[in-house]
C-alpha positions as CSV (number, residue, x, y, z in Angstrom):
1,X,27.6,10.7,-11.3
2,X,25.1,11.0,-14.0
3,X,25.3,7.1,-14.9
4,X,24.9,6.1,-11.0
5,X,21.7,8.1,-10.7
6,X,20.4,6.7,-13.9
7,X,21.2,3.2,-12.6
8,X,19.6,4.2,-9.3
9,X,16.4,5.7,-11.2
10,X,15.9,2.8,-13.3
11,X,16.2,0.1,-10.6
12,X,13.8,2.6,-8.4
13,X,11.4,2.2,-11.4
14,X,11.5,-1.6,-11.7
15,X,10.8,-2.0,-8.1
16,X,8.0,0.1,-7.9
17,X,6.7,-1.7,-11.0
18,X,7.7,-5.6,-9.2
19,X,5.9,-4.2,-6.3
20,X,2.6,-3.1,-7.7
21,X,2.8,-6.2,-10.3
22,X,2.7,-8.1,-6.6
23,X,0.4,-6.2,-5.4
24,X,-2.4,-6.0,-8.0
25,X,-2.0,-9.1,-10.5
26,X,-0.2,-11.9,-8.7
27,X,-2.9,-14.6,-8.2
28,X,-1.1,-15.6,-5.2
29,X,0.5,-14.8,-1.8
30,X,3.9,-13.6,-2.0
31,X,6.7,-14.9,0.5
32,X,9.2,-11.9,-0.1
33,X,9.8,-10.5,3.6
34,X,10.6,-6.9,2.7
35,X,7.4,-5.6,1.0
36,X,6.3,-2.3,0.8
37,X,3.1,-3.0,0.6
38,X,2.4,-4.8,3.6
39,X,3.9,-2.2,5.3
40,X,1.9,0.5,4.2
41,X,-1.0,-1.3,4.8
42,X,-0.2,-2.5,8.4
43,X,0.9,1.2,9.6
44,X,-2.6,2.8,7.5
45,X,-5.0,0.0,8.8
46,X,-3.8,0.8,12.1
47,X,-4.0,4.3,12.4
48,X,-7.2,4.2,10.3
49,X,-8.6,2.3,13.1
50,X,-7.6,4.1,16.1
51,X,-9.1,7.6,14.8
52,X,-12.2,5.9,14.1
53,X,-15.2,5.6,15.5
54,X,-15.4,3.3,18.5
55,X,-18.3,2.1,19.5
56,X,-20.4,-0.8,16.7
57,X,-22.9,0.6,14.4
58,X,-23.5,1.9,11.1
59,X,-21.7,4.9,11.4
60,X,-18.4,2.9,12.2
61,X,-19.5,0.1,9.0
62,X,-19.9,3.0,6.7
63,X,-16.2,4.2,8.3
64,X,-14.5,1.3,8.0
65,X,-15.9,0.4,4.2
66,X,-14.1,3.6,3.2
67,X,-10.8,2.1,3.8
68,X,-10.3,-0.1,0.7
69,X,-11.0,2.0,-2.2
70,X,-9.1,5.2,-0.2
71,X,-6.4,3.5,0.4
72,X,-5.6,1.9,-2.9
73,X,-6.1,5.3,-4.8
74,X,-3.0,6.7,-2.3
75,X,-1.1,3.4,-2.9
76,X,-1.2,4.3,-6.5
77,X,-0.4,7.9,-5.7
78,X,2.3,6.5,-3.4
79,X,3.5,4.3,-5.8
C-alpha cells in the first residue's frame, strides 16, 4: 500500500510541476486537451465576471485589472 501511494504522490508531484512548467515558462501554446490550467482559468474568469460590476467605467477597469495578479497568486496556491 505504502509503495502505491508513493508512486501515486510522486506522479501527483510531476504533474503539478509539467503543469506549472506549461503554464509559466513554455514560450508557446500548448495542444494537450486535458489541462488544468485552462480549466481553472475558464471556470474563475467566468464567475469573476458575472459578480462584477456591470455597467463600463472605471470602477469596472480597476475590477477587472485585479484579475491577473489575484488569480496567479491562487494558481500557485492551488498548485
Amino acid at each position: 500500500m505504502r509503495v502505491a501511494a508513493l508512486v501515486a504522490g510522486v506522479a501527483l508531484v510531476v504533474l503539478v510541476l509539467w503543469e506549472a512548467f506549461e503554464t509559466l515558462v513554455l514560450p508557446r501554446r500548448v495542444s494537450r486537451r486535458l489541462r488544468f490550467t485552462r480549466g481553472y482559468y475558464r471556470l474563475l474568469w467566468g464567475t469573476w465576471t458575472r459578480i462584477g460590476p456591470r455597467k463600463a467605467g472605471a470602477w469596472r477597469e480597476l475590477y477587472l485589472s485585479v484579475f491577473a495578479p489575484l488569480s496567479m497568486l491562487m494558481l500557485l496556491g492551488l498548485w
